[in-house]
Residue, then its C-alpha position, 0 to 999 in steps of 0.5 A: x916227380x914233378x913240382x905239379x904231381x898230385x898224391x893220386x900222382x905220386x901213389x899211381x907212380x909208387x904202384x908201378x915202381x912197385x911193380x917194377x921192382x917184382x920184375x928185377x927180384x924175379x932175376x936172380x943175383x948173387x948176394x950174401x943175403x940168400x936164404x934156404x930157410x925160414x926163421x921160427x919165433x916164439x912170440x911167447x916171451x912178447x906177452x910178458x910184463x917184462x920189456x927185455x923180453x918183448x925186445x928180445x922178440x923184437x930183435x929177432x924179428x929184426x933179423x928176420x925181416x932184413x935177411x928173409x922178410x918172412x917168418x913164422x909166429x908160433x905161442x900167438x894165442x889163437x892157435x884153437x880158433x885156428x882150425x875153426x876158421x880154415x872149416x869155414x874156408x872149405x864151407x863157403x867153397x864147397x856148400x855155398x852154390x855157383x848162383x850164390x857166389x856169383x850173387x857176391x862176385x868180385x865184380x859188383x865190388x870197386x873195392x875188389x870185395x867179394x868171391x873171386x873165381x879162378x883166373x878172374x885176376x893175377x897178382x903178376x901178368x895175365x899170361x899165366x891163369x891163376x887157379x885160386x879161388x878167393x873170398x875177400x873181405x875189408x875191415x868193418x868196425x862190427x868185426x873189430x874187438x874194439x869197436x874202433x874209433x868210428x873214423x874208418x875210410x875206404x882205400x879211396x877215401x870215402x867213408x865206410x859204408x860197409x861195403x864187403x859182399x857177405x853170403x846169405x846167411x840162411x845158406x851158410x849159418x854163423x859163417x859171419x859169426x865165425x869169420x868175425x871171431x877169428x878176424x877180431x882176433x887176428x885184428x888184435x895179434x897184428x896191433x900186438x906185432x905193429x908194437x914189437x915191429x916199433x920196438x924192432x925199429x928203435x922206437x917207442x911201443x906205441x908208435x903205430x897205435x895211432x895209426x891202427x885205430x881203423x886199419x885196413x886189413x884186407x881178408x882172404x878165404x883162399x881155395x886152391x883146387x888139387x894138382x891134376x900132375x903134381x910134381x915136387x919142388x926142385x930146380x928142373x920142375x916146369x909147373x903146369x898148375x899155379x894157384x898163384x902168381x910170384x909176387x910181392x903182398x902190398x900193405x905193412x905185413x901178412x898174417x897167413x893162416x895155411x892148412x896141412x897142405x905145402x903150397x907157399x913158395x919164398x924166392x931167395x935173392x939168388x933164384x931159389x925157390x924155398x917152400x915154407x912148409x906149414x909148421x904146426x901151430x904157426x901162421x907166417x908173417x911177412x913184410x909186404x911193400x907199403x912196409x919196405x917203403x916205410x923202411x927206406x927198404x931195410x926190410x925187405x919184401x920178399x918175392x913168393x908164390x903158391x903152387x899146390x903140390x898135392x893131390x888134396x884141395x889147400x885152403x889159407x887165409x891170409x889178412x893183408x895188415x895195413x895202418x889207417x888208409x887215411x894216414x899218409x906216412x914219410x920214411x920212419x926216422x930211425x930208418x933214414x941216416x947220411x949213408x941211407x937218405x929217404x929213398x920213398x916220397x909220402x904216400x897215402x896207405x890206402x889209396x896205395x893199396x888200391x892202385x896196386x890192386x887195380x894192376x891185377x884185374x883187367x880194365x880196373x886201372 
């Protein structure tokens, strides 16, 4: 990079290297870290007063995230608001009008907020129409359980002005309320994971408590339609319907909440595609880029796509869990050594994120 580049500079380019690098896990390669399945983790012992115990969650999150980058949590504590919340995804889908929703469309929103009908956008190329439905919305500190620190900024920088697009509530009643129950609560399960992600790393519990006063945590109510010709997962299926595209997720790391419904799909380093089948009582977890990078790439974020195989409507809710968009990080030290020297330049969280996001809609870059 060139002595004169600016960090908008240096986050445009990291957007595309990033984009660069999905294309090259897309080709298949023979290596040892091919995986079949994925790891489960009872986050149980990690609540305990006892430091071993909370390591010993940590070093199993380790393995999971150099090997497969996914994994899931089960003994997470908000197993009962978790069917609460996929009702208000099939809520606003289907009791909320077509006029309601274009009221609150993706496109009045430059921080990509809002409802977002099919195809209106594409996490890889535009050559293949998505048929996800979406409702998007970003941290705010009235849905955080602590209140937070009244420094939030937006992905760009400015100042939080409450910018989420909501429904009108007298057409969806306590849909807000509901939706801020269960954020607070996944807001609260993500800081508690950024503490077992310090300890997986070799330092210290708090390290990212600084860094999560005000995070971004970008929510998603996902709708994705029944298969008009579903067909099953296997080496020879040519799918005709794809909810979405492959990809890799952009912040530090996804906590996905997925209904009875199978649909995500993992790419293993050698070509194959392995389904994370919803496991009862668990949400997935899975390193996304801005985490790779912080790692020097020690963990790994991993390649996946959703394809409802049913003939039933699947919803999910997945937050996209970053730190301060404000902060801009360097390469964590217990990851840079002689043999495996920074690969990444500091980069500012939010500003990443937003550059990533303007590759998936048209015109926005």
């Amino acid at each position: 990079m060139p002595a004169s580049a600016s960090p908008l500079d240096d986050n445009r380019a990291a957007a595309l290297e990033a984009q660069a690098y999905l294309k090259a896990r897309l080709q298949p390669t023979s290596t040892k870290t091919s995986f079949r399945s994925i790891p489960i983790i009872d986050l149980s012992p990690s609540f305990y007063t006892s430091l071993s115990d909370r390591q010993s969650v940590a070093k199993q999150i380790n393995e999971a995230c150099m090997t497969v980058g996914f994994f899931y949590i089960t003994g997470h504590g908000v197993e009962s608001t978790c069917p609460k919340a996929l009702a208000l995804a099939e809520r606003f889908f289907s009791e909320l009008s077509q006029e309601s929703k274009d009221k609150i469309h993706m496109k009045h929103s430059k921080y990509f907020r809002g409802y977002e009908p099919a195809s209106y956008s594409s996490v890889n190329d535009f050559t293949t129409k998505e048929t996800k439905e979406a409702f998007n919305w970003g941290y705010e500190a009235g849905l955080d359980p602590t209140g937070g620190d009244g420094k939030y900024v937006e992905l760009d920088g400015s100042p939080a002005a409450n910018v989420n697009l909501w429904p009108d509530e007298t057409e969806l009643p306590e849909f807000y309320e509901g939706v801020k129950s269960y954020y607070g609560q996944m807001l609260q399960l993500a800081r508690h994971l950024f503490r077992l992600f310090a300890l997986s790393l070799a330092l210290r519990e708090d390290y990212f408590e600084s860094m999560t006063t005000h995070p971004g945590a970008i929510a998603r109510l996902i709708k994705y339609r029944a298969n008009t010709n579903p067909k099953p997962l296997s080496e020879t299926t040519e799918d005709d319907e794809l909810g979405l595209g492959a990809h890799t997720d952009y912040e530090c790391f996804t906590l996905l909440l997925q209904d009875s419904n199978p649909g995500l799909e993992i790419l293993s380093p050698d070509g194959h595609w392995i389904s994370a089948a919803p496991v009862d009582g668990g949400i997935v977890v899975n390193v996304a880029d801005f985490l790779m990078r912080w790692t020097n790439g020690i963990y790994k974020s991993t390649v996946h796509r959703v394809i409802n195989r049913t003939d039933k409507v699947r919803y999910s809710i997945p937050i996209f869990f970053s730190i301060n968009y404000d902060e801009k990080v360097e390469t964590i030290p217990s990851c840079v050594s002689e043999d495996n020297p920074s690969k990444f330049p500091p980069i500012t969280a939010g500003r990443y994120v937003l550059d990533r996001l303007s590759l998936t809609v048209p015109g926005t870059y």
